[in-house]
DRENDREN-46063 format. One record per residue (C-alpha): residue in three letters; residue number from 0; x, y, z. Coordinates in Angstrom, 1 decimal, padded with zeros to 4 digits, m for minus. Example, Ala and Ser with C-alpha at 12.3 -4.5 7.8 and 13.67 -1.06 7.14 Angstrom:
DRENDREN-46063
+-----+-----+--------+--------+--------+
! res !   n !   east !  north !     up !
+-----+-----+--------+--------+--------+
! ALA !   0 !  012.3 ! m004.5 !  007.8 !
! SER !   1 !  013.7 ! m001.1 !  007.1 !
+-----+-----+--------+--------+--------+
This chain:
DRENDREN-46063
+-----+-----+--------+--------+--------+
! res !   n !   east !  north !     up !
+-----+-----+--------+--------+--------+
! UNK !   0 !  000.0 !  000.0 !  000.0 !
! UNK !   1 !  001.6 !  003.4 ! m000.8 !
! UNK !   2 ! m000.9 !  004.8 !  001.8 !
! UNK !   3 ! m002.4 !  003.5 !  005.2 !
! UNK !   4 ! m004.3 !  005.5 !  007.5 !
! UNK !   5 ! m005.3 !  004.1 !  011.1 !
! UNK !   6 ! m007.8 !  005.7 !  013.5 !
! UNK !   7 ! m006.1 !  009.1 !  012.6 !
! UNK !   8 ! m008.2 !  011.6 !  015.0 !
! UNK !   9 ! m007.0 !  015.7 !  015.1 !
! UNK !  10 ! m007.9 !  017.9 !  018.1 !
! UNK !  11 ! m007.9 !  021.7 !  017.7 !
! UNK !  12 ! m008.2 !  022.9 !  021.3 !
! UNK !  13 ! m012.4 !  021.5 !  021.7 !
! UNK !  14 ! m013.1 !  021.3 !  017.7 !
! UNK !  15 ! m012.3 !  017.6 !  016.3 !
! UNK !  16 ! m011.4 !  018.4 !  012.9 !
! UNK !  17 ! m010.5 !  014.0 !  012.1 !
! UNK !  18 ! m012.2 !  011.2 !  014.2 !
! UNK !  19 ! m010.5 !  007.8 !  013.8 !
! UNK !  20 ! m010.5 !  007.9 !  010.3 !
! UNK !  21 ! m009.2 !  004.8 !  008.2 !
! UNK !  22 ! m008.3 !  004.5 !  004.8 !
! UNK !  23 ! m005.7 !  002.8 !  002.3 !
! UNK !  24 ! m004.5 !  003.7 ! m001.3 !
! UNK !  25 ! m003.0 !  001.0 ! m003.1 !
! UNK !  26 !  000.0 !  002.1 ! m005.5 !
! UNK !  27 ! m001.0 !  003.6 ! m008.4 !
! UNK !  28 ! m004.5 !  004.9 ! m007.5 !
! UNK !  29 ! m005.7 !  008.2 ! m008.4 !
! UNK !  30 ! m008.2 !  009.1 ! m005.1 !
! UNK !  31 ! m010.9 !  011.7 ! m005.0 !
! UNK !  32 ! m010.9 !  013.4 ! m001.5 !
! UNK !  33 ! m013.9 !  014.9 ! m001.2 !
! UNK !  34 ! m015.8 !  017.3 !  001.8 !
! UNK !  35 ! m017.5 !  020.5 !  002.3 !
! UNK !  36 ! m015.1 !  023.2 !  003.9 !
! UNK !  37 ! m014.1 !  022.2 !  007.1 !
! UNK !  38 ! m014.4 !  018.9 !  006.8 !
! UNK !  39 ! m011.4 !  017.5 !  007.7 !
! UNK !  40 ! m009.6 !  017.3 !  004.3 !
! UNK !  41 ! m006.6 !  019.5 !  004.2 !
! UNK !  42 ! m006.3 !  018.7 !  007.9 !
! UNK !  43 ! m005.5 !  014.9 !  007.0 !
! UNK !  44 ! m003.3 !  015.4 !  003.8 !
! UNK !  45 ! m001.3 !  017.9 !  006.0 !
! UNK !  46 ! m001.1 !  015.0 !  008.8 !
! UNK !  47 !  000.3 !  012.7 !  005.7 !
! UNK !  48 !  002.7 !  015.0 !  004.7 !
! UNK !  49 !  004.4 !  015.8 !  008.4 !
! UNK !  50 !  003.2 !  019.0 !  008.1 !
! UNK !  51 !  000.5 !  018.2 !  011.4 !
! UNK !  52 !  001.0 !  015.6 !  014.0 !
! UNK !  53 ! m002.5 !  013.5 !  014.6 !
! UNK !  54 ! m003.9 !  013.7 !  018.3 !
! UNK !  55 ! m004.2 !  009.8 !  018.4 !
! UNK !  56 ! m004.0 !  007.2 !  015.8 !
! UNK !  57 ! m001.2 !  006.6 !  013.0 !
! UNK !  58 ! m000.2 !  006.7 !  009.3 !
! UNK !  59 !  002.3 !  005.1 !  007.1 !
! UNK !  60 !  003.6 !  006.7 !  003.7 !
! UNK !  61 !  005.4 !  004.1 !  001.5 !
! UNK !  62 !  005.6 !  002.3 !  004.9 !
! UNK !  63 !  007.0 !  004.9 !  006.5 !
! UNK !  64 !  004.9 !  005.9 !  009.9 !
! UNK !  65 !  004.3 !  010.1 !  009.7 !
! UNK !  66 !  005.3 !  010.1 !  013.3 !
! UNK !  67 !  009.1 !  009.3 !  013.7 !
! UNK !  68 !  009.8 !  008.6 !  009.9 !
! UNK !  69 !  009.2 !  012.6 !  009.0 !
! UNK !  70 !  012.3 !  012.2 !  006.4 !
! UNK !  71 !  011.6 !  009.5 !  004.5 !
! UNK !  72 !  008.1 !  010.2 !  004.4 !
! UNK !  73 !  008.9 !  013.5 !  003.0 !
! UNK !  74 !  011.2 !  012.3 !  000.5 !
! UNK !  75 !  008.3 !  009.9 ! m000.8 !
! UNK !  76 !  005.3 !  012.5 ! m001.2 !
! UNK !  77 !  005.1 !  015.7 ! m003.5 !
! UNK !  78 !  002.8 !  018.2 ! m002.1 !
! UNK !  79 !  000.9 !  021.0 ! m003.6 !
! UNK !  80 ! m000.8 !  022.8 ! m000.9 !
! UNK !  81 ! m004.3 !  024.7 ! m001.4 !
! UNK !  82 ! m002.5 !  028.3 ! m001.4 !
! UNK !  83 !  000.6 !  027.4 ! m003.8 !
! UNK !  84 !  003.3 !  029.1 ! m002.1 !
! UNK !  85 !  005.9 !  030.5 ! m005.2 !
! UNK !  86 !  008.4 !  033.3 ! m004.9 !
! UNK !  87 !  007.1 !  035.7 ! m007.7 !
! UNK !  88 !  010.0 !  037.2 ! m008.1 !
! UNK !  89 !  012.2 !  034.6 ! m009.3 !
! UNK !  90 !  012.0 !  033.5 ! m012.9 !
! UNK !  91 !  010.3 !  030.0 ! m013.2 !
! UNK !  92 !  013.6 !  028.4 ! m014.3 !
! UNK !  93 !  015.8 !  029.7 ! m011.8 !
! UNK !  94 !  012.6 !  028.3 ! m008.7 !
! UNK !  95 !  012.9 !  024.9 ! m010.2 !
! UNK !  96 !  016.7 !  024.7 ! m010.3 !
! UNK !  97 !  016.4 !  026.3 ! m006.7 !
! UNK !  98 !  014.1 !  024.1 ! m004.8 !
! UNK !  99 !  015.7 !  021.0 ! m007.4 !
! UNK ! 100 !  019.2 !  021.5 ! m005.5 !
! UNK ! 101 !  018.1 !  021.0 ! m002.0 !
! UNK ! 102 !  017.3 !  017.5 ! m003.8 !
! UNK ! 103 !  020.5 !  017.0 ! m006.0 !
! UNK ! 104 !  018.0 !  016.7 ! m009.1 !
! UNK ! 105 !  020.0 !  017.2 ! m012.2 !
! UNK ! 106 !  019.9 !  020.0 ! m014.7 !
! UNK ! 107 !  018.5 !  017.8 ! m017.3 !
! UNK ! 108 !  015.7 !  016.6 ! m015.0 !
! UNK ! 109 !  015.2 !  019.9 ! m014.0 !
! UNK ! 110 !  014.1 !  020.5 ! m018.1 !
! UNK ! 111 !  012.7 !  016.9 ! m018.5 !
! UNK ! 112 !  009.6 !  018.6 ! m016.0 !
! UNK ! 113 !  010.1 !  021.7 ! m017.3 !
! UNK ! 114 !  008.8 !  020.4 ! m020.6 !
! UNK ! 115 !  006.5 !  017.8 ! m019.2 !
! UNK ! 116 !  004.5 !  020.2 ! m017.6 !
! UNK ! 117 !  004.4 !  022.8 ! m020.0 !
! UNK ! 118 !  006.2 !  025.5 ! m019.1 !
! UNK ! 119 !  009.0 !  025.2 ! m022.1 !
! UNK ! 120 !  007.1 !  028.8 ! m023.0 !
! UNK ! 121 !  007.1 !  030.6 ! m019.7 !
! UNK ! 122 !  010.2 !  029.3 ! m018.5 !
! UNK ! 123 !  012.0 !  032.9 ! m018.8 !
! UNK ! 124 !  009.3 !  034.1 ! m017.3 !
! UNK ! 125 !  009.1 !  035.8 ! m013.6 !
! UNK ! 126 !  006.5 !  033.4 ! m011.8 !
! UNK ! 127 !  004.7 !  036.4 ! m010.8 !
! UNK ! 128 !  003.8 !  037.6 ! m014.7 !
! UNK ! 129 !  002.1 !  033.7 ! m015.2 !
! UNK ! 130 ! m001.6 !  033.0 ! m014.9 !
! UNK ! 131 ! m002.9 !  030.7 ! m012.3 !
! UNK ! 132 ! m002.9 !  028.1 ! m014.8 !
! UNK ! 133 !  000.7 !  028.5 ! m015.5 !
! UNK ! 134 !  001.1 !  029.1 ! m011.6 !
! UNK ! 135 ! m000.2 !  025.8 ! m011.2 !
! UNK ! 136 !  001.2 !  024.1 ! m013.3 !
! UNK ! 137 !  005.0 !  025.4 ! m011.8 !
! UNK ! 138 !  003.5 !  023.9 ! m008.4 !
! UNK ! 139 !  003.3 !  020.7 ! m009.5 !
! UNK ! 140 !  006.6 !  020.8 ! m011.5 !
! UNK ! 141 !  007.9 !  021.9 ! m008.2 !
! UNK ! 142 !  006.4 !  018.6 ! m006.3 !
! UNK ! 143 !  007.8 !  016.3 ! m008.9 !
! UNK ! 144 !  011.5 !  017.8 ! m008.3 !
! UNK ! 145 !  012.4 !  014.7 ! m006.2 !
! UNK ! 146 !  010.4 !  012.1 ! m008.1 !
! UNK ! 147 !  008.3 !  011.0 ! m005.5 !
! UNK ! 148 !  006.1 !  007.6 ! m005.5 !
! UNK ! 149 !  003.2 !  009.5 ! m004.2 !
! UNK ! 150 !  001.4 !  013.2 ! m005.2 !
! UNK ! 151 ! m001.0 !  014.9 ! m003.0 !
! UNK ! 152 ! m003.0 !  017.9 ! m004.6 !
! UNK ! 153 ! m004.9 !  020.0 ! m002.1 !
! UNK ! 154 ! m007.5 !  021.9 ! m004.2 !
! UNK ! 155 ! m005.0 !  021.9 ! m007.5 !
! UNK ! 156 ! m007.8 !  023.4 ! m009.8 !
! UNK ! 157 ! m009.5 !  026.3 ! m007.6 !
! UNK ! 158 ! m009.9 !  029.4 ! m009.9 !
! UNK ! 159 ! m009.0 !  027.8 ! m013.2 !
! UNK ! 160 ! m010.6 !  028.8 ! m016.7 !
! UNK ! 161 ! m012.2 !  025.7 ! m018.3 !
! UNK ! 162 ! m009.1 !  025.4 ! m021.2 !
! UNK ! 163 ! m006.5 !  025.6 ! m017.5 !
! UNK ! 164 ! m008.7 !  023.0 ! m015.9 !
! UNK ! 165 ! m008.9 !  020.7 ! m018.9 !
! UNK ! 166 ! m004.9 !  021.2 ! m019.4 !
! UNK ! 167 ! m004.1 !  020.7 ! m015.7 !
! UNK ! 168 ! m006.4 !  017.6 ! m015.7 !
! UNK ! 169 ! m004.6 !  016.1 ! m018.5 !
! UNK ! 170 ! m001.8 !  016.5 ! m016.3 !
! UNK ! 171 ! m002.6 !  015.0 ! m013.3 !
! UNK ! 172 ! m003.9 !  011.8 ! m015.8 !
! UNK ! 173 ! m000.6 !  011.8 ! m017.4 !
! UNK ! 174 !  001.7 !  012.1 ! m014.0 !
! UNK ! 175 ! m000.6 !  009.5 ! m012.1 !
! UNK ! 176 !  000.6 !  006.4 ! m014.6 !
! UNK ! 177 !  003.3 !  006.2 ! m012.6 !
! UNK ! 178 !  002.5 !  007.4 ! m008.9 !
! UNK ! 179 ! m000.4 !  007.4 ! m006.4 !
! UNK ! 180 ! m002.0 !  010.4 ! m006.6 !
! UNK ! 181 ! m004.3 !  011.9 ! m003.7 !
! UNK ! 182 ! m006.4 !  014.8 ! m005.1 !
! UNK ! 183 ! m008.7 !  017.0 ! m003.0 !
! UNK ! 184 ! m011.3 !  018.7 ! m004.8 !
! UNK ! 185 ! m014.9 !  020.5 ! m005.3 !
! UNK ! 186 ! m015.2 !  020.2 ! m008.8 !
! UNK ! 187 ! m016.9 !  016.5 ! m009.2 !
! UNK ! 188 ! m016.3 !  016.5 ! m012.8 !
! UNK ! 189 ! m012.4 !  016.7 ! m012.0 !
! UNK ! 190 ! m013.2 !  013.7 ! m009.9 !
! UNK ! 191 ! m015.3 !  011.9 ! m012.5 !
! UNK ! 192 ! m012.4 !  012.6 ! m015.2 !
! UNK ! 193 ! m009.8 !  011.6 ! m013.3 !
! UNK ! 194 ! m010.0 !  009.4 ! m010.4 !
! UNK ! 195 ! m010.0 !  005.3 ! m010.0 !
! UNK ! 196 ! m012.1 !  006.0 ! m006.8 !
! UNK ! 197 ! m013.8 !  008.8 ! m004.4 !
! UNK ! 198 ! m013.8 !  009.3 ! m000.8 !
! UNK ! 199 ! m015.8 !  011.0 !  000.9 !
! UNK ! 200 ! m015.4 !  012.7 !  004.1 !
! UNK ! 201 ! m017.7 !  015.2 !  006.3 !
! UNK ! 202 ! m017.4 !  016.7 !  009.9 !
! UNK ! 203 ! m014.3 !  014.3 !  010.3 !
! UNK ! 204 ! m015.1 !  011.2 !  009.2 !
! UNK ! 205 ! m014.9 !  008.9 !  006.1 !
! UNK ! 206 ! m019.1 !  008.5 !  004.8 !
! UNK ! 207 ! m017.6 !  007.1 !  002.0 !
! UNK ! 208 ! m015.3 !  004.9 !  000.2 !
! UNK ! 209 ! m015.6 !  003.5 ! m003.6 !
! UNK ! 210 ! m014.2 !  002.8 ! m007.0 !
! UNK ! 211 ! m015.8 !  004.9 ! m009.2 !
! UNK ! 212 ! m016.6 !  002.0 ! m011.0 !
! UNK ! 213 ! m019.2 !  000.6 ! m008.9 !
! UNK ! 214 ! m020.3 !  003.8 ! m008.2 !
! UNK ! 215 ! m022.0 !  003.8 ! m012.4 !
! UNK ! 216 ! m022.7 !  000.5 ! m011.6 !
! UNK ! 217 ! m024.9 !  001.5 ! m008.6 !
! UNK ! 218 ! m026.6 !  004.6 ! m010.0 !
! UNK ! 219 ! m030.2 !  004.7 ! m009.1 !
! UNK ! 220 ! m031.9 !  005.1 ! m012.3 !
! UNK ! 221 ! m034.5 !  008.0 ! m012.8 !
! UNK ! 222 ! m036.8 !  008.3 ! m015.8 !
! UNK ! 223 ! m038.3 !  012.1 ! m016.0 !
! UNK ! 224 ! m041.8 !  011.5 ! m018.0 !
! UNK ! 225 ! m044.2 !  014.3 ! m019.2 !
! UNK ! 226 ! m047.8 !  013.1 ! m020.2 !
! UNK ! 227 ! m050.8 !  015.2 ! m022.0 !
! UNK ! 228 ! m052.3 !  015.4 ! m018.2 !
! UNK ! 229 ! m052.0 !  015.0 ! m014.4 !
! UNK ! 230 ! m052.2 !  010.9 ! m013.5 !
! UNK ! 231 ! m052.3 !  009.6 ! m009.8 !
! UNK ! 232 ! m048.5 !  008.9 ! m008.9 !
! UNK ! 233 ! m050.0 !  005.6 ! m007.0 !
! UNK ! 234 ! m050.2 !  004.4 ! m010.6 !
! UNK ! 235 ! m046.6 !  004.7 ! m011.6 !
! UNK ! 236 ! m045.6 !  003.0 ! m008.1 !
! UNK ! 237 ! m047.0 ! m000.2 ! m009.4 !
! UNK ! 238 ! m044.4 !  000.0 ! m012.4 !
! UNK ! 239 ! m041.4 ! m003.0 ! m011.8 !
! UNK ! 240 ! m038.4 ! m001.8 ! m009.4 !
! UNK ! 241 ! m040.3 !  001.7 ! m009.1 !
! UNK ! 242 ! m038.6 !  003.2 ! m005.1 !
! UNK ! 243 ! m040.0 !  006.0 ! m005.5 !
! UNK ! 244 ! m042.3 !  008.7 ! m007.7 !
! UNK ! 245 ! m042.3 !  012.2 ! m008.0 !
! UNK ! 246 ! m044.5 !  015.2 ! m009.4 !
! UNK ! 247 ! m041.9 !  017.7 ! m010.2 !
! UNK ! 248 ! m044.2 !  020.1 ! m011.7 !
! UNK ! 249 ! m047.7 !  020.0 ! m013.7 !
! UNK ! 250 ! m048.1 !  016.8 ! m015.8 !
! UNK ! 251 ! m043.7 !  016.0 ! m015.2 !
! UNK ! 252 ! m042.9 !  013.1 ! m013.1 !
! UNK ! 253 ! m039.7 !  011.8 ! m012.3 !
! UNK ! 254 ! m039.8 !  007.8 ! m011.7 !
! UNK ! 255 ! m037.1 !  006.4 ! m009.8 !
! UNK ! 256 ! m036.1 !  003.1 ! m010.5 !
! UNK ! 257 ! m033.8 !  000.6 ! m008.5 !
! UNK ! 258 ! m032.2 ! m001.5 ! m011.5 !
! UNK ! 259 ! m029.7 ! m001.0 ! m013.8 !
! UNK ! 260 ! m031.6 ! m001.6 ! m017.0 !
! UNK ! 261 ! m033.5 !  000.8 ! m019.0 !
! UNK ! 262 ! m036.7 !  001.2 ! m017.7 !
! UNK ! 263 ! m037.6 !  003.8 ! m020.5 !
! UNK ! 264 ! m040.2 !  000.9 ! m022.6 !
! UNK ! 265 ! m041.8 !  000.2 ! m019.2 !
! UNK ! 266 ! m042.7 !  003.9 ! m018.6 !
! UNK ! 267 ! m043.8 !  003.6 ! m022.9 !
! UNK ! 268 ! m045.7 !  000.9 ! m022.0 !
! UNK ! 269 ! m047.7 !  002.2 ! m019.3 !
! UNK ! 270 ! m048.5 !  004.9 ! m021.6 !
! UNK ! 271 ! m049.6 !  003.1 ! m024.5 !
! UNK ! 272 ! m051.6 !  000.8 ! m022.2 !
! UNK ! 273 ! m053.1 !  003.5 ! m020.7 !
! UNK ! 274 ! m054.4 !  005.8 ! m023.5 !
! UNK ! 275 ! m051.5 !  008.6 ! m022.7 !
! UNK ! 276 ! m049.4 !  010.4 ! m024.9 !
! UNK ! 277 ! m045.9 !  011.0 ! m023.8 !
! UNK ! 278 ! m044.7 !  014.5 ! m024.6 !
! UNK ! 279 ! m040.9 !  013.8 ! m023.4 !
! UNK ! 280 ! m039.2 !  011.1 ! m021.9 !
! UNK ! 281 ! m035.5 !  011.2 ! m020.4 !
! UNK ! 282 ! m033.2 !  008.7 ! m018.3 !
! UNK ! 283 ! m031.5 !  010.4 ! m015.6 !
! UNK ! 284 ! m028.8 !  008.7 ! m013.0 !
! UNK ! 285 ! m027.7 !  009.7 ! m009.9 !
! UNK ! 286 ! m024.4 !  011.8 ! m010.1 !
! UNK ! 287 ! m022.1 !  012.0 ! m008.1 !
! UNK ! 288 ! m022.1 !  015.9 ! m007.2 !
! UNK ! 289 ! m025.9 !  014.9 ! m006.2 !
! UNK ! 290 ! m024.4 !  011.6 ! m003.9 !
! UNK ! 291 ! m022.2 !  014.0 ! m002.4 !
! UNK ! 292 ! m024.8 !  016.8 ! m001.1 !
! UNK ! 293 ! m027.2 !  013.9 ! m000.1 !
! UNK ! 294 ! m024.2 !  012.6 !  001.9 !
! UNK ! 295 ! m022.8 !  015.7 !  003.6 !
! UNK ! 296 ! m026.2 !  017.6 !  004.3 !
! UNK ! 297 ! m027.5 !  014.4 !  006.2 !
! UNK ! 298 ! m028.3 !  015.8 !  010.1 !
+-----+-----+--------+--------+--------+
């Protein structure tokens, strides 16, 4: 496992920002780490990177434990925090080969990410005349300096245009081939585009934990119907695998289905069957932006 978390709980003063949360990435994965604001999420990736000590509880990077491994465990992640810190007055170049000398990372390395994060353009540049894209995108050149085995992104796409999110997305997809890659982030497309698997996490503690995969695979199926007039929704209930119905607004009802197959020619059937004409019909699933507010807005 690249990383293991174990009944990690953080205490600021009476506020307990983690309680015993759990979790393990295998090497390779690209996780989601999901949560409103103040949920707990930068609080754990800062306790994975030795940046925070955890009130009780333990976690191991590349085996290393964060407690009394801080070295090792440091030379094994590259971290981009939420607030990229970058000296603007130094030319990107020059940061790189800075910062790349407290590692002994040749020249020619140095240039290797220079080019694979596309910067070849702004590399004369001083990093405080670049975009945020661009800003960005010297961040994560910066975490890759020493080649670590695992990235952690806190909030690596805040404030992006959609061309810098689609170029720093391709990124992240492109450097998390060959490393795990943690990635915190509000933007559930980013998540849905990127990620192997999502967790979930609100008022300090995991709510959930799953491939993306089986996520699709799970999607609660919802059919939005609109017939020529009002029916009773008792009616529609008695359609197979119906959980639930719904009269969104004048003769629209949303029909929610618990199977995986199209339930589309059952709700055509009905109709035909039934002497109504169907002035739309649409198949719906549950996404995950919508998972994620029924999750964290639970009381």
């Amino acid at each position: 496992m690249s990383i293991v978390v174990s009944n990690i709980s953080k205490v600021y003063g009476v506020q307990k920002a983690l309680n015993n949360v759990s979790f393990s990435i295998e090497k390779g994965e690209i996780v989601g780490f999901l949560g409103p604001n103040g949920a707990g999420k930068s609080t754990m990736m800062k306790i994975l990177t030795t940046y925070l000590k955890a009130s009780e509880g333990d976690a191991q990077v590349n085996n290393f434990h964060v407690s009394n491994d801080v070295l090792n465990v440091q030379k094994s992640v590259g971290y981009l925090p939420e607030h990229n810190p970058l000296y603007l007055d130094m030319y990107v170049r020059e940061y790189l080969q800075f910062n790349g000398a407290i590692y002994k990372a040749p020249k020619s390395e140095i240039e290797n990410l220079i080019q694979q994060t596309g910067l070849t353009s702004e590399a004369h540049k001083k990093i405080g005349q670049l975009s945020k894209g661009f800003r960005q995108r010297v961040g994560l050149a910066n975490a890759l300096l020493h080649n670590p085995d695992v990235l952690i992104l806190d909030e690596p796409t805040t404030g992006l245009d959609p061309n810098q999110l689609i170029e720093i997305r391709s990124l992240i997809k492109s450097v998390g081939k060959e490393k795990t890659v943690l990635l915190s982030t509000h933007i559930m497309q980013e998540v849905e585009a990127i990620c192997d698997r999502v967790i979930i996490i609100n008022k300090g503690e995991i709510v959930l934990d799953k491939k993306l995969e089986e996520l699709k695979n799970e999607s609660q199926q919802i059919v939005e119907v609109e017939f020529d007039y009002r029916i009773e929704e008792q009616a529609l209930l008695k359609l197979p695998k119906v959980e639930k119905v719904e009269n969104t607004s004048g003769f629209v009802y949303q029909i929610y289905f618990n199977s995986e197959k199209d339930r589309r020619g059952d709700v055509f059937d009905y109709a035909h069957d039934n002497g109504l004409k169907i002035l739309q019909l649409h198949q719906k699933n549950t996404t995950l932006e919508k998972l994620f507010i029924e999750l964290t807005t639970q009381k």
